[in-house]
C-alpha positions as CSV (number, residue, x, y, z in Angstrom):
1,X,-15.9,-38.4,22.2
2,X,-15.4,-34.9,23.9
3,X,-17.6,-34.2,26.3
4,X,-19.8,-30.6,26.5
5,X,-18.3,-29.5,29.6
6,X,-14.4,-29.9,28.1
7,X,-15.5,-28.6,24.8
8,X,-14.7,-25.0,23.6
9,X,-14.9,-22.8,21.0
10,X,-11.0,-22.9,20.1
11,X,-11.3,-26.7,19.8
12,X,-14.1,-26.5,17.4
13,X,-12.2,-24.4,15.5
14,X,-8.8,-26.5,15.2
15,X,-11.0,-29.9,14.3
16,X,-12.2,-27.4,11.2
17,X,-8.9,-26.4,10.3
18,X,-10.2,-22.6,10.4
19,X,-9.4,-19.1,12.6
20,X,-11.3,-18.7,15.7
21,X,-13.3,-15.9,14.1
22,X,-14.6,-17.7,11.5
23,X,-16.0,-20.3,13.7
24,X,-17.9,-17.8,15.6
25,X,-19.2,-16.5,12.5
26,X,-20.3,-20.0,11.3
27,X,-21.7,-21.1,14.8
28,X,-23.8,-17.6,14.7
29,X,-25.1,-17.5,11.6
30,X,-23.3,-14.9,10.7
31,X,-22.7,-13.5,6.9
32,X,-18.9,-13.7,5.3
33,X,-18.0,-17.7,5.8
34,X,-18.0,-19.8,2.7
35,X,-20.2,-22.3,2.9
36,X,-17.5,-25.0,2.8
37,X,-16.0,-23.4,6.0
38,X,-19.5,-23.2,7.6
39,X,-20.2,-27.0,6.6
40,X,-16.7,-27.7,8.2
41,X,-17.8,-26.0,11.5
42,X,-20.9,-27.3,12.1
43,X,-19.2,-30.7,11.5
44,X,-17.1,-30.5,14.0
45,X,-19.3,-29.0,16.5
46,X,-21.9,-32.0,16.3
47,X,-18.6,-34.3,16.6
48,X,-17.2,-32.8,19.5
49,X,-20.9,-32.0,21.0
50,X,-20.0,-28.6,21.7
51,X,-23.2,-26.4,22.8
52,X,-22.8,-22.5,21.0
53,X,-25.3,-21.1,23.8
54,X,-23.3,-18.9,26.5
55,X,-25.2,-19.3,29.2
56,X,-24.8,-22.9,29.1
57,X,-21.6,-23.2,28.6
58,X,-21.0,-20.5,31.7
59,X,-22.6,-23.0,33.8
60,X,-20.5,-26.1,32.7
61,X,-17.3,-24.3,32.6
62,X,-18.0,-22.2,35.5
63,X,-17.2,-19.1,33.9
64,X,-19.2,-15.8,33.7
65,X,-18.7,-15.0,29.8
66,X,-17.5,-10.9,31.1
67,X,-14.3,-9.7,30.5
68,X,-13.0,-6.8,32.9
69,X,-11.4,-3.4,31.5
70,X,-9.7,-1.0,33.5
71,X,-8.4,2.3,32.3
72,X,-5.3,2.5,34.7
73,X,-4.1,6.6,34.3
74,X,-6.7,9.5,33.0
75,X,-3.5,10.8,31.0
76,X,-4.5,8.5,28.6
77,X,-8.2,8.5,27.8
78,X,-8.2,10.3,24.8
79,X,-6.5,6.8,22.9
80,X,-8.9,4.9,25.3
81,X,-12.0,4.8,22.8
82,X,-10.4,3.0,19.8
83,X,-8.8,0.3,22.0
84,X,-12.1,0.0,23.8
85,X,-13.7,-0.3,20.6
86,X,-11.3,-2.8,18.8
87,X,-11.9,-4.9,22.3
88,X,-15.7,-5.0,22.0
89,X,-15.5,-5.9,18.4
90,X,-13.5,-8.4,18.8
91,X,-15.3,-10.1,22.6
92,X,-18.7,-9.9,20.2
93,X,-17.2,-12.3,17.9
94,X,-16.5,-14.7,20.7
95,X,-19.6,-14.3,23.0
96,X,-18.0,-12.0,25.5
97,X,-18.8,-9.3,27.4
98,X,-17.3,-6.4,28.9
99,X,-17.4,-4.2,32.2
100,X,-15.5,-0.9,31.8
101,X,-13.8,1.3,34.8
102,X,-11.5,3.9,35.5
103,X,-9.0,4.0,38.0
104,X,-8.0,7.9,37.0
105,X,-4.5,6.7,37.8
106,X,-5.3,6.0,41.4
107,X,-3.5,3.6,42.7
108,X,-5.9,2.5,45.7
109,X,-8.7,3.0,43.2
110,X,-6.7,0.8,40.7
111,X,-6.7,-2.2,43.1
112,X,-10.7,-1.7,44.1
113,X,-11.9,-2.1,40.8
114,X,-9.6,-5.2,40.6
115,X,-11.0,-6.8,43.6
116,X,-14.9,-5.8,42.3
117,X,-13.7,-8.0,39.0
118,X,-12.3,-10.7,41.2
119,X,-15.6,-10.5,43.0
120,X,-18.0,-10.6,40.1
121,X,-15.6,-13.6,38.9
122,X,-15.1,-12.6,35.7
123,X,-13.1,-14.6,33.2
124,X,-10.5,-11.8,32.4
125,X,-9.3,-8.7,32.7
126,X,-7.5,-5.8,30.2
127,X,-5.3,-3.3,31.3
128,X,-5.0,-0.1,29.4
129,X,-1.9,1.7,30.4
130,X,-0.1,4.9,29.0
131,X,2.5,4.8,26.3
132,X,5.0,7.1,28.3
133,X,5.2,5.5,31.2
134,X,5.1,2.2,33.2
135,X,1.9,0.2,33.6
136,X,1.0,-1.2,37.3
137,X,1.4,-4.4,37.3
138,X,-2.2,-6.5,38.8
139,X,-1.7,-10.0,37.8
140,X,-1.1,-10.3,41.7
141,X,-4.1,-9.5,43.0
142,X,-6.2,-11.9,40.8
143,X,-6.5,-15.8,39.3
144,X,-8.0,-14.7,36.2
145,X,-5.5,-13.9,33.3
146,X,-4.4,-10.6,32.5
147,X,-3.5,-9.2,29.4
148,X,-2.2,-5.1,29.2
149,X,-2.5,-2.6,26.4
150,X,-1.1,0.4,25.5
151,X,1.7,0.7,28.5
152,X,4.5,-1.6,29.2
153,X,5.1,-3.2,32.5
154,X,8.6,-4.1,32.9
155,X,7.8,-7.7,33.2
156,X,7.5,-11.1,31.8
157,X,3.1,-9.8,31.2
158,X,1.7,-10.1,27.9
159,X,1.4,-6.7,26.8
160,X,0.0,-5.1,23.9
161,X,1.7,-1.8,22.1
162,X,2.1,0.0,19.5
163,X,5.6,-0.5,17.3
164,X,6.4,4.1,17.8
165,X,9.9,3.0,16.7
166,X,9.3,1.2,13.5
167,X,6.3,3.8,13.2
168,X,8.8,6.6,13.7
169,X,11.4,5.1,11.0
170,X,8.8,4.9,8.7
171,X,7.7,8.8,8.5
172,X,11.3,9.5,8.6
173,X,12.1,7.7,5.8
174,X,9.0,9.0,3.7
175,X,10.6,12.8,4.3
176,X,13.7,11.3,3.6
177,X,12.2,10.5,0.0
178,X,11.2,14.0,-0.3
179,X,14.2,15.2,-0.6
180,X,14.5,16.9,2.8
181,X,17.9,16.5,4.3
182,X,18.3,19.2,7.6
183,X,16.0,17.2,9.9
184,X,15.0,17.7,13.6
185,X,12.7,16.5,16.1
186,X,10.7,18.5,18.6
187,X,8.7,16.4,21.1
188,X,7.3,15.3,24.5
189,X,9.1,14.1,28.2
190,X,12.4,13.1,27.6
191,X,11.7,10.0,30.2
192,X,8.2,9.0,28.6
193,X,8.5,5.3,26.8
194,X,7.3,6.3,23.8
195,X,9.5,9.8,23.2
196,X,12.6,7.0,23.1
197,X,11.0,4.7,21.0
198,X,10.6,7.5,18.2
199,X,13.8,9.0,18.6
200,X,14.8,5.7,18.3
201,X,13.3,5.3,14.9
202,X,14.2,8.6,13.2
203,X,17.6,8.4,14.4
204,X,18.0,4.8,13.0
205,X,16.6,6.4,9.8
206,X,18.6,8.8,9.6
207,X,21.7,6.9,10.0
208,X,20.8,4.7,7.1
209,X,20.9,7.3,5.3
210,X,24.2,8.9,6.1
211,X,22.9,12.2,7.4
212,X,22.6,13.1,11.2
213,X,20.4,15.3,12.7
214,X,20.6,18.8,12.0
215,X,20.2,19.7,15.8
216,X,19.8,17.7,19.2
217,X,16.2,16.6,19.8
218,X,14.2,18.9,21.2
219,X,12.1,17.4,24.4
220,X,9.2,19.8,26.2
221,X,5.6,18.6,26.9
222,X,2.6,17.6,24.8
223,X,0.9,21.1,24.3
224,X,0.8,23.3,21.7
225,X,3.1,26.3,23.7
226,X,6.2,23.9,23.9
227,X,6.2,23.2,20.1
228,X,6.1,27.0,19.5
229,X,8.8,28.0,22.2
230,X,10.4,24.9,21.3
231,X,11.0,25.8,17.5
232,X,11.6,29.4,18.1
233,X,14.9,27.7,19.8
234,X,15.6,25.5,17.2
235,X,15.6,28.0,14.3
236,X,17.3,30.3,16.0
237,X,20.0,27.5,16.6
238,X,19.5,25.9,13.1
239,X,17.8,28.2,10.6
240,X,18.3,25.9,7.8
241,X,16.4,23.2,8.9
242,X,13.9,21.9,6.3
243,X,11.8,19.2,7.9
244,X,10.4,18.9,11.6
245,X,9.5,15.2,13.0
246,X,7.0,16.1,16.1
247,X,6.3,14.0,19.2
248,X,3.1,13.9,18.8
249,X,0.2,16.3,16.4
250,X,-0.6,18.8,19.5
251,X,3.1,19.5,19.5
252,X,3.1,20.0,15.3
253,X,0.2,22.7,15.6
254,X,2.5,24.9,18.1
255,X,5.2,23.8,15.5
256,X,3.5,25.3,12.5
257,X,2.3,28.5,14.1
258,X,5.6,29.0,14.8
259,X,7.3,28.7,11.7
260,X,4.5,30.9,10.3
261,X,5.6,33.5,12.9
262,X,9.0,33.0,11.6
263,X,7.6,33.6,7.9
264,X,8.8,30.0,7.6
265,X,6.1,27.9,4.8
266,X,4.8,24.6,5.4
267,X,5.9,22.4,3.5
268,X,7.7,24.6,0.5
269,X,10.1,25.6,3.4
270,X,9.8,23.0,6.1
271,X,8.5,19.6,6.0
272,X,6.5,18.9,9.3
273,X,4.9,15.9,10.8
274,X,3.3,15.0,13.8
275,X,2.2,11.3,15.5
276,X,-1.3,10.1,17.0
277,X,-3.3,10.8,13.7
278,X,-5.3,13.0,16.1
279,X,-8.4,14.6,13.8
280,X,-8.7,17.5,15.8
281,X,-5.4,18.3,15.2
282,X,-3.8,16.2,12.3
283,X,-6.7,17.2,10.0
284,X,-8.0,20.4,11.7
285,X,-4.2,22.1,10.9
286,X,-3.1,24.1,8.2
287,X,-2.1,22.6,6.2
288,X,-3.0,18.9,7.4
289,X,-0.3,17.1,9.4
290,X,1.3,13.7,8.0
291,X,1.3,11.8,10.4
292,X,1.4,8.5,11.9
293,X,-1.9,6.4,12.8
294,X,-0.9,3.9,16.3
295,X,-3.9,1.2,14.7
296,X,-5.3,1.4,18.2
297,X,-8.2,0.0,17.2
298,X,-6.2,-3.9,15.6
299,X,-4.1,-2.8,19.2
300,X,-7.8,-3.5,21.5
301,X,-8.4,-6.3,19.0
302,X,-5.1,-8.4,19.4
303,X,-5.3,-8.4,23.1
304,X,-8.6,-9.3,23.5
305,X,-7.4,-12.5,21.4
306,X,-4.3,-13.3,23.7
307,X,-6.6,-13.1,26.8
308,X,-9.2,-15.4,25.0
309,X,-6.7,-17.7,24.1
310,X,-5.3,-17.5,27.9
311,X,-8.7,-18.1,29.6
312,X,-9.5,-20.9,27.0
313,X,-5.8,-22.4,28.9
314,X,-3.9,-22.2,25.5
315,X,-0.5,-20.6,25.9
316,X,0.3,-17.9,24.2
317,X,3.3,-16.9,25.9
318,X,4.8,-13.7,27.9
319,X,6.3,-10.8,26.1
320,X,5.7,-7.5,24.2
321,X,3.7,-7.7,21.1
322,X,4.5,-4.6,18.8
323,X,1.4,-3.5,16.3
324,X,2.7,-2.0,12.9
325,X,1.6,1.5,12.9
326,X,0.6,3.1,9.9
327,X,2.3,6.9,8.2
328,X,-1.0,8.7,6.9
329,X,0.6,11.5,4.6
330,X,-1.3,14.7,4.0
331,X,-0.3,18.4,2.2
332,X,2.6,19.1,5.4
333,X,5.3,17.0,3.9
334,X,4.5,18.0,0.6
């Protein structure tokens, strides 16, 4: 027999032949498990004498039951709240906890809050990093596992983003379908990781299709005065384009004013789209922006899994893990 101090959640789940969630669930009392499944769990848990209070089981396994979260660079706050959120949904349904900080892309301030997790021991830490640009790297400074989101390091880390390529390819394909031929592509920092990714993807697109684009991309910042100063360039260079693929919805606003300026229509004219599936701006323009939705939320979720699996000392293996995002189509494309 298994002892209580070797027993875990994960192993409880395996002898039940079920996910990890729905043995939490069943453990809890929670609603949404068959009562087959439950029977299962409870089962198992006798048989393996595992104990579902956290306090106890912090004191036999020596952990703390908190999970550390540190927002690495301020330029990315905005898509901080739905990973945070898909995080805590998914450390509620194992019994974890989670202490949030900001290192406002400070790198001294980065490793403090590092060595304040170390010190209050806890179990694990996320990293949320920025999609354009490289993610310091703090698996170094600590014993606990580390898992990163939303920002690549350039190592061998388990890392957490969003697929902007296969996003990309997606919405390029869906104004593909509507007939829209004279494509181009206005967006952010030529340098920033996830400007290549997309480019990537409508140019791979593209090329399936036969057609190339109907003027070089376009790179300026994310703000609504580069899309505007950037599409006055393009259809003065290529005045028969018919659909623009935007970096990012911020850029798409500038982008639609403007074509409007230009007494260009959106979409009887021009097909535009933006990426982010940010409210303010996706739903706020006119029209409303198609669009592509990162899933930032399944993105907080996934990694929280990986670093449970990590501190329960299951591998899980180094590498990128890409999320599917999503093309959200409103009146721009038509």
């Amino acid at each position: 027999m298994h002892s209580a101090r070797s027993t875990t959640l994960s192993e409880v789940a395996r002898r039940a032949g079920v996910s990890l969630t729905t043995a939490s669930k069943a453990i809890n009392g929670q609603p949404r498990v068959s009562d087959e499944a439950r029977a299962r769990v409870l089962k198992a848990a006798r048989e393996l004498a595992y104990t579902p209070n956290r306090i106890a089981r912090s004191l036999m396994s020596g952990r703390t039951g908190t999970v550390g979260l540190v927002v690495a660079d301020s330029d990315a706050q905005r898509f901080v709240l739905p990973i945070l959120l898909g995080a805590e949904e998914a450390l509620s349904e194992i019994d974890l906890s989670m202490i949030v900080s900001d290192a406002r892309g400070d790198r001294a301030r980065l490793r403090r809050i590092v060595e304040r997790f170390a010190d209050r021991q806890v179990d694990g830490v996320l990293v949320v990093g920025d999609n354009n640009t490289s993610t310091p790297r703090i698996g170094r400074l600590l014993d606990q596992p580390v898992v990163y989101v939303y920002g690549e390091t350039g190592a061998a880390d388990v890392v957490h983003v969003p697929d902007d390529l296969g996003g990309a390819r997606e919405l390029t394909e869906h104004v593909l379908a509507g007939g829209r031929r004279r494509v181009a592509v206005v967006t952010g920092p030529r340098e920033a990781r996830a400007v290549v990714e997309r480019v990537r993807g409508v140019s791979a697109a593209l090329a399936d299709a036969g057609l190339d684009l109907a003027h070089e991309v376009l790179y300026g910042q994310w703000s609504q005065r580069s899309g505007r100063g950037l599409t006055e360039r393009l259809l003065a260079a290529a005045p028969d384009v018919d659909a623009i693929l935007c970096g990012s919805d911020q850029l798409a606003v500038g982008v639609t004013e403007a074509l409007r300026g230009a007494g260009r229509r959106v979409p009887q004219d021009v097909a535009l789209t933006g990426f982010d599936n940010w409210s303010v701006f996706a739903v706020e323009s006119d029209p409303p922006l198609t669009t592509v939705d990162m899933n930032l939320h399944t993105l907080g979720a996934g990694a929280v899994r990986d670093l449970f699996d990590m501190i329960d000392g299951r591998p899980v293996g180094a590498g990128v893990r890409l999320h599917r995002c999503s093309v959200v189509v409103r009146e721009s494309t038509g």
